[in-house]
C-alpha positions in Angstrom: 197.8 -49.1 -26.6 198.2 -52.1 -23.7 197.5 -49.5 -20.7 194.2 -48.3 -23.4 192.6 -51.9 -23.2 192.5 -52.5 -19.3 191.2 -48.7 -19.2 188.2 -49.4 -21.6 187.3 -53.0 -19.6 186.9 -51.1 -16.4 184.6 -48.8 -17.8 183.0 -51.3 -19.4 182.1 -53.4 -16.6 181.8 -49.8 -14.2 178.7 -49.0 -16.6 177.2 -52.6 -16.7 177.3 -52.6 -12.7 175.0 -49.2 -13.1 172.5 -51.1 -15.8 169.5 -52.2 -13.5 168.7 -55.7 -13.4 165.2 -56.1 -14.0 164.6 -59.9 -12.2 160.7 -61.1 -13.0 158.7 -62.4 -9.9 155.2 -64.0 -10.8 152.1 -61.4 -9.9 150.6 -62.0 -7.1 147.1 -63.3 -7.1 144.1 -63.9 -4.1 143.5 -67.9 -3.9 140.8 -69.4 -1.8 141.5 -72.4 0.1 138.8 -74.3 -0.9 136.3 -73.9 -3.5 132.4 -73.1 -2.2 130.7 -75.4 -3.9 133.4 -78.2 -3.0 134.4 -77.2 0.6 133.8 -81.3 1.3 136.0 -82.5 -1.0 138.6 -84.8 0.2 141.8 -85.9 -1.7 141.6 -89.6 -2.2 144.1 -92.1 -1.7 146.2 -93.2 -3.8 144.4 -91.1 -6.4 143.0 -92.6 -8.7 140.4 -90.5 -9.5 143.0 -87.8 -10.2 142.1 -86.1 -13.9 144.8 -86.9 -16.5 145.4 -86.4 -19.7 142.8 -88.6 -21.4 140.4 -86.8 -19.0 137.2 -87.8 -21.3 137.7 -91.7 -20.4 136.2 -91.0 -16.8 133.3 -91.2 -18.8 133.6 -94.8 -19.7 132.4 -94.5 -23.0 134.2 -96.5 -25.8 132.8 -94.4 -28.6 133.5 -91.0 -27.0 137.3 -92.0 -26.5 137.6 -92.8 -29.8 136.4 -89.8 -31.3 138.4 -87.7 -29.1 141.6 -89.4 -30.3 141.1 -88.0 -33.7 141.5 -84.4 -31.9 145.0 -84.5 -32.1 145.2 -86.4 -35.5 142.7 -84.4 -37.7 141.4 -81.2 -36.1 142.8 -78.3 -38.8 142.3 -75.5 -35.5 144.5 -77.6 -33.3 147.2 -77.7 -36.5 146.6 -74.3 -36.9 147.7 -73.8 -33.4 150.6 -76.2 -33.7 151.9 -74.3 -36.6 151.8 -70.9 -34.1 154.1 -72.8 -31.7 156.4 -73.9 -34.2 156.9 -70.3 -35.5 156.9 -69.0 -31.6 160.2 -72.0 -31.4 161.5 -71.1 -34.8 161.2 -67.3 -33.3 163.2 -68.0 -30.3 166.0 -70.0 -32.5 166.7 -66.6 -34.5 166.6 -64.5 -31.4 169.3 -66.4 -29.5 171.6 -66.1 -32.5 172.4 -62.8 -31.9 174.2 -64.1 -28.6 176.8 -65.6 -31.1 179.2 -63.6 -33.7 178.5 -63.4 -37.9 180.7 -64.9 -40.0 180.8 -63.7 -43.4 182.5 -64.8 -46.3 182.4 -62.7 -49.4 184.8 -62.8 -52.1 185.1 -60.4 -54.4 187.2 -59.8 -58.3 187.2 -56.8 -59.8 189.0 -54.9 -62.5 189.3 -51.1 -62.5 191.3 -48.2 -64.0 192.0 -45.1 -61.5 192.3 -42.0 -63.0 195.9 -40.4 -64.4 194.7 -36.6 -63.2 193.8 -37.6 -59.7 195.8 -36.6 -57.2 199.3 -39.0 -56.6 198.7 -41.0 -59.5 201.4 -41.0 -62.4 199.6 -43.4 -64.5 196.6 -44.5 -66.2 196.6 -48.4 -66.1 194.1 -50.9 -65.2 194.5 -53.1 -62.6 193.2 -56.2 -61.4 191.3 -56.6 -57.4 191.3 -60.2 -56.0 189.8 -60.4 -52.7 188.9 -63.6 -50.1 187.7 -61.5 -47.1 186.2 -63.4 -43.5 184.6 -60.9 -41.6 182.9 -61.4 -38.2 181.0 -59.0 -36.2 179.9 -59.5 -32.5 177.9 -57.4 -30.1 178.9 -58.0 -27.0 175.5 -58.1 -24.4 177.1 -56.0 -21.8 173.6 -54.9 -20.4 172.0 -57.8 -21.3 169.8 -56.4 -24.4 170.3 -59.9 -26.2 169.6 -62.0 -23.6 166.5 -60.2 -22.5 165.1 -60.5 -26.2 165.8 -64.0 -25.7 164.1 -64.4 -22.7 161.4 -62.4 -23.7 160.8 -64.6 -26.9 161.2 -67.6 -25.2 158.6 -66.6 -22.4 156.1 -66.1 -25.5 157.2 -69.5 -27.5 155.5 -71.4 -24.3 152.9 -68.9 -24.3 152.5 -69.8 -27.4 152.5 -73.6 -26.1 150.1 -73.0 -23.4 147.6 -71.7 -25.9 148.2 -75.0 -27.9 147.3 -76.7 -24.9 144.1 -74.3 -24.4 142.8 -75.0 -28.0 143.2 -78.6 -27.7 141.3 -78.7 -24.3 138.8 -76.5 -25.5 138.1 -78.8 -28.7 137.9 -81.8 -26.6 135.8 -80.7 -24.2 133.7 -78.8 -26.9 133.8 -82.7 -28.8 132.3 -84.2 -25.7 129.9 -81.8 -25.3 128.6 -82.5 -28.5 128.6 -85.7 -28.1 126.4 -86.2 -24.8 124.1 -83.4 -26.8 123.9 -85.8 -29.3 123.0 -89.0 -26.6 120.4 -86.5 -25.1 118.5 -86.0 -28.2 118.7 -89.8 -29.0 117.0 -90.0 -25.7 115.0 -87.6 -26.2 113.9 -89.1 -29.4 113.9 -92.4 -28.0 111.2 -91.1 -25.4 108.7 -89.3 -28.5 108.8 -92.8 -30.7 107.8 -95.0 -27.0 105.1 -92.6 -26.4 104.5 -92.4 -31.0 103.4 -96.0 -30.1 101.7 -95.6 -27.2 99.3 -93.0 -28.4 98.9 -95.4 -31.4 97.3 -97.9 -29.2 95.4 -95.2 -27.1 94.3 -94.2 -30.6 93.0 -97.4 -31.4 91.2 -98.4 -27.9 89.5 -95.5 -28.9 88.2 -95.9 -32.2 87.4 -99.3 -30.9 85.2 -97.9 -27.9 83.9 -95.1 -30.9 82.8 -97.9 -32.9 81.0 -100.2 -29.9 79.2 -96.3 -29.6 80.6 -95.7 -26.1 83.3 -92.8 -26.8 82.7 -89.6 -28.9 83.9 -88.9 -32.3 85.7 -85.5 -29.9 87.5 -88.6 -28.4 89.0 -90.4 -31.7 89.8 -86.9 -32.7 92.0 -86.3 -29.4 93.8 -89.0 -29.8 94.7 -88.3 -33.4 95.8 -85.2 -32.3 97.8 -86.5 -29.6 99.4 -88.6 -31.5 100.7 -86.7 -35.0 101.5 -83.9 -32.7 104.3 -86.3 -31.4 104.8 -87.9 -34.4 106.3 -84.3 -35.5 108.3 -83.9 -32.7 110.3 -87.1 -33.1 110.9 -85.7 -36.7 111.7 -82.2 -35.6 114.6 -83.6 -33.3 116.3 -85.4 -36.0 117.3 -81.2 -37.3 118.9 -80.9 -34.2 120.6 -84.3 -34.3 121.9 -83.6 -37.7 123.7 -80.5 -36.6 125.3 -81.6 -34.0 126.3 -84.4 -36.2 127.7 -83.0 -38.6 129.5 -80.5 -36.0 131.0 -83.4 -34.5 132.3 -84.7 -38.3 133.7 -80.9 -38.2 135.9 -81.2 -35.0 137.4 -85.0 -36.1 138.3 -83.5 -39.3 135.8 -85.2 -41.5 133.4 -84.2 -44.2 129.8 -83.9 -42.7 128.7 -85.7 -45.8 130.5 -89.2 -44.7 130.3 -89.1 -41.2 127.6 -90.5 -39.0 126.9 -91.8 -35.5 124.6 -94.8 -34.1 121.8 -93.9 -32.3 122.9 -94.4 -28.5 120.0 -93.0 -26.3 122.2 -91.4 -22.8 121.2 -93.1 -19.7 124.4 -92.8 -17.2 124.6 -90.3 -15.0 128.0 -88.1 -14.9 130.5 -89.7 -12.8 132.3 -88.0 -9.9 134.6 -85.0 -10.8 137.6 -84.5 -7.9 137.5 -80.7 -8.0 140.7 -79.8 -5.7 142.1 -76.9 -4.3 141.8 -73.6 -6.1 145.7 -73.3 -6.0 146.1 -76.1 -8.3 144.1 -74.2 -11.0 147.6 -72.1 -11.5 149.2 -75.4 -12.3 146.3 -76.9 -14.2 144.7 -74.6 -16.8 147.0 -73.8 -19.7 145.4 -70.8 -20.6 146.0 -69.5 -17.1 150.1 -70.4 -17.7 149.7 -68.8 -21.0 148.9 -65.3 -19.2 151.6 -65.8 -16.8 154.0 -66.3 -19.9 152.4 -63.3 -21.3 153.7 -61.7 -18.3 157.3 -62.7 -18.3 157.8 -61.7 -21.8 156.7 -58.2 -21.3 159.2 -58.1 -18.0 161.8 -58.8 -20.5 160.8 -56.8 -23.2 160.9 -54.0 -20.4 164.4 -55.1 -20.0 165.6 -54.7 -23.8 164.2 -51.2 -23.3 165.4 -50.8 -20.5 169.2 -51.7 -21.8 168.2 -49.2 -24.9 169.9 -46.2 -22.6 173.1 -48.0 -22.7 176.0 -48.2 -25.7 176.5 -50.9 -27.5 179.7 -52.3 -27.5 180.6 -53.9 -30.7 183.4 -56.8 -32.1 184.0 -56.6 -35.5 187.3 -57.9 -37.3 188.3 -58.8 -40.7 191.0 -61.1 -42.2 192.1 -62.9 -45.4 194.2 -62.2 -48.8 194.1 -59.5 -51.3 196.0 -59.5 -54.4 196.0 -57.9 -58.3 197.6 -60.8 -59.7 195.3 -63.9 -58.9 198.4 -66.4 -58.8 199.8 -64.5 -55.6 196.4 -64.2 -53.8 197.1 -67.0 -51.2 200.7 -65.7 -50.4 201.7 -64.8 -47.1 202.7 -61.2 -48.3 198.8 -60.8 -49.7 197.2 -61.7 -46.5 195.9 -59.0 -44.1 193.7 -58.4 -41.1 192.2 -55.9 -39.1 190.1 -56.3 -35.5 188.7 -53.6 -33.4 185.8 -52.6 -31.2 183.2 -50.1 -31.5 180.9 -48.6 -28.9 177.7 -46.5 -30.1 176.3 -44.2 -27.8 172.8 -42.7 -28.0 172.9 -39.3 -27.3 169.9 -37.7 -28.1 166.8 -39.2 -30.1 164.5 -37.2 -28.9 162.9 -39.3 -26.2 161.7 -42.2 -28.4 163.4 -44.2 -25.8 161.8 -43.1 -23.0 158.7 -43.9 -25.1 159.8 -46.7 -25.8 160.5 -48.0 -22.3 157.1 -46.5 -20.8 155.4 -48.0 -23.3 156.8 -51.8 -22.4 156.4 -50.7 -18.9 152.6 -50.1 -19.4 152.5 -53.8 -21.9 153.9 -55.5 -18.4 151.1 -53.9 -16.4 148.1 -54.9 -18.8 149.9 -58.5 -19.0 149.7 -58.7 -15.4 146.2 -57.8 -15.4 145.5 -60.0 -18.0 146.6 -62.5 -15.9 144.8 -61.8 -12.8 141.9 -61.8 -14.4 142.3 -64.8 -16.4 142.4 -66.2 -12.8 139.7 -65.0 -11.6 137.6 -66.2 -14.7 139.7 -69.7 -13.9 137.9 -69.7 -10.1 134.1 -68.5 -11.2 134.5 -71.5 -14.2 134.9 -74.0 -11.9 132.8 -72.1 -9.3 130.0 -72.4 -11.5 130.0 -76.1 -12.9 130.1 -77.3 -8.9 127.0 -75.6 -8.5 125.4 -76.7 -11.3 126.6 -79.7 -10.8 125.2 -79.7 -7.3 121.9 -77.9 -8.2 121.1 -80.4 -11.4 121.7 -83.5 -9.1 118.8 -81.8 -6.7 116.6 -81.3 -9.7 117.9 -84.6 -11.5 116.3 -86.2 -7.9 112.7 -84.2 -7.7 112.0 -84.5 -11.8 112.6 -88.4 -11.0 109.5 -88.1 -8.7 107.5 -85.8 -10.9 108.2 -88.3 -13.8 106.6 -91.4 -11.3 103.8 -89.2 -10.6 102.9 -88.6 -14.1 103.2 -91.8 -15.0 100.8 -92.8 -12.4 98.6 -90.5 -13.4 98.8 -91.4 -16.7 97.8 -94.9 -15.8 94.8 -93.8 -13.8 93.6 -91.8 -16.2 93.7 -94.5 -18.8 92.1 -97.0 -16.2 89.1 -94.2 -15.4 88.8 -94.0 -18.8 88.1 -97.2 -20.2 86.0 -98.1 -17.0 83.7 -95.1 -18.6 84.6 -92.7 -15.6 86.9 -89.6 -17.4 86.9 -88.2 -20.5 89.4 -89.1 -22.9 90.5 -85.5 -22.3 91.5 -86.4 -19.3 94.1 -89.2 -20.6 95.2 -86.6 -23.4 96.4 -84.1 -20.5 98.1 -87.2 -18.5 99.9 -88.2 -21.6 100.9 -84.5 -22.4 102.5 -84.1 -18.6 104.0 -87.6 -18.6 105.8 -87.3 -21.6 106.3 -83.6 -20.6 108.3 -84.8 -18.0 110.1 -87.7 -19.3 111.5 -85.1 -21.5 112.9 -82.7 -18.8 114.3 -85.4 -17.2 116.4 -86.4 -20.1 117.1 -82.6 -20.7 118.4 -82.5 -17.1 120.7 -85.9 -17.4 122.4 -83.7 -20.7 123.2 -80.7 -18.9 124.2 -82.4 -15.9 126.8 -84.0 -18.4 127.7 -81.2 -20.2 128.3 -79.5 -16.7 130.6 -82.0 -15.5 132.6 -81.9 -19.4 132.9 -78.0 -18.9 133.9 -78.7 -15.0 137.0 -80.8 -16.3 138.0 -78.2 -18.6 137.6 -75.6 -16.1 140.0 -77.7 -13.9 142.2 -77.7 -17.1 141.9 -81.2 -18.0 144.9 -83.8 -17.3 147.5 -80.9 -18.2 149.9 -79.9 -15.8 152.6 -76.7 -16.2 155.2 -78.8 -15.7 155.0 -79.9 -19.6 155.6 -76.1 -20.8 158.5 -76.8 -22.8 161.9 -74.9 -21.4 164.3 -73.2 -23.6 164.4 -73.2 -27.1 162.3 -76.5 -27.5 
């Protein structure tokens, strides 16, 4: 029996040395070394305009930071999330307990009568069956199966994290687009209730030059027009205020029915967003990490497969005291034990296997293609908000000069007109392109804002990879 247990180590670790070893190495992915729209960009010193966490607060807006605070205390998506992370952790706790041994404790009393025709029994008497039994049963992870299962849960518990992180940047930044929508139709309803009253007065200079007989009744009638026409579109913007309002109540956690916001026309333009290097997207954006996780979790589900052509080796033992009459039970004579291993070999199961292990072979290639492509999407996101970032600041710049124009225009038409020289159609067209413009202008300022919010999500925010959580927390 002592020659028997050196014998059946050597074996043992002979097959373990002939499991492979399946080691995970991140994909490889293509990274520019600058991004096109931002080959300029310089890293400034000492950094300060380095996103971080609060990234909304480049914005320097009081009201806006404290909205996006209630993110994290109210949203129900973002607790939703949270409670996926917690059971992805909770997961990963129950998977590592296989790397430790069972301990069960079940005692047992029973009372039976054995047969007196059985075979070797010369009596019929019942008997009493006191038992205190400990038994504890270990697998021992030659092959690392256990280990793998772990790793592979462990990968997906900050997968699982990342994602939390991709939820909460996506209701911030969604928060903040909102919330400059919300500025641009206050501007854009601050512009319709200036030009409300200046139509007003057009309206009355001109019933005034209608009544001294020197402008048409067609005149008096323009001007009306003019002028409710605009009166209904400042009304009609308050529907589009209100949903975005009550949106916004929504994301905070609030009930649209108690939640408003001042009227805040937006005037600032976006401030300056430090783009980087496309490498640091792989570092920045969580959802990114997530994929990457995705990755590593299928490379070690491909190695519980993989250790699926192995035995199992398993520790089982037993020990405690067994006695009919319960006042001997805890003697030394009614104590016993027993401890042995147990090794289960697969050797045919038709290839579900095989099956197995292809099909977590062909789960680690669609995560890996998952991932490259989540970078690519990472590189045209950001792609895309630097040149509309670029391209609105262009337009931003000419519709400044169209808006000057018109209002010159405007104000020569009104001056031809009352010196008798124009028709009031003529003012009626000015106004219509003035205030035309005015509006584009404000329309342009929004998107150039909501560019630069979805630029600082595509740039993943203030988050960093380096706050995945490790192990089992």
């Amino acid at each position: 029996m002592k020659a028997f247990r050196p014998a059946v180590v050597v074996v043992l670790v002979a097959i373990s040395a002939c499991a492979p070893k399946s080691k995970y190495v991140t994909p490889t992915v293509d990274v520019a070394p600058a991004f096109r729209e931002n080959a300029t960009w310089k890293v400034a010193a000492p950094g300060d305009e380095m996103l971080r966490g609060a990234w909304w607060e480049l914005f320097d807006d009081p009201e806006l930071n404290a909205l996006e605070q209630q993110i994290d205390l109210s949203n129900q998506t973002l607790k939703a999330a949270a409670a996926q992370f917690a059971q992805a952790r909770a997961l990963v706790r129950g998977t590592r307990a296989g790397l430790f041994p069972t301990v069960d404790f079940v005692p047992s009393a029973s009372r039976a009568a054995a047969s007196g025709n059985r075979p070797a029994s010369t009596f019929h008497q019942a008997g009493n069956d006191f038992i205190l039994p400990v038994d504890v049963a270990y697998e021992a992870d030659v092959w690392g199966r256990i280990h793998s299962a772990v790793s592979a849960s462990r990968a997906a518990a900050q997968a699982s994290a990342a994602d939390l992180e991709t939820a909460r940047l996506s209701l911030h930044a969604e928060l903040a687009s909102d919330y400059f929508a919300l500025r641009g139709i206050d501007r854009d309803r601050q512009l319709l209730d200036a030009a409300v009253e200046s139509f007003q007065k057009a309206l009355e200079l001109t019933q005034n030059r209608f009544q001294g007989g020197i402008a048409s009744q067609a005149d008096v009638a323009q001007a009306e027009t003019v002028l409710e026409t605009t009166r209904a579109q400042a009304l009609d913007v308050a529907v589009a205020r209100a949903a975005v309002e009550h949106a916004i109540a929504v994301l905070i956690g609030k009930p649209a029915s108690t939640f408003s916001i001042a009227v805040a026309p937006l005037l600032a333009a976006p401030p300056p967003v430090p783009a980087g290097l496309p490498s640091e997207l792989l570092e920045r954006r969580p959802d990114i990490a997530a994929a990457e996780r995705r990755v590593a979790a299928a490379n070690a589900q491909l190695g519980v497969a993989t250790a699926a052509f192995y035995p199992r080796l398993l520790l089982s033992g037993s020990a405690g005291f067994e006695s009919s009459p319960l006042g001997s039970l805890l003697s030394g004579t009614s104590s016993f034990w027993s401890i042995g291993p147990a090794l289960i070999v697969n050797v045919f199961d038709g290839g579900r296997r095989r099956a197995v292990s292809d099909q977590a072979r062909a789960a680690q290639d669609e995560a890996t293609a998952v991932y490259r492509q989540a970078v690519l999407i990472a590189f045209r996101e950001v792609e895309d908000q630097l040149a509309a970032l670029r391209i609105l600041e262009e337009e931003a710049g000419i519709q400044r000069r169209a808006v000057d124009a018109a209002e010159r225009s405007l104000m020569q038409a009104t001056n031809r007109y009352r010196g008798g020289l124009a028709s009031y159609l003529e003012v009626t067209v000015a106004q219509s392109v003035a205030l035309s413009n005015q509006r584009t202008a404000a329309e342009i300022l929004t998107r150039r804002m909501n560019a630069s919010v979805l630029l600082m999500k595509g740039l993943g925010g203030g988050w960093q990879i380096a706050t995945l959580p490790t192990g089992s927390n």
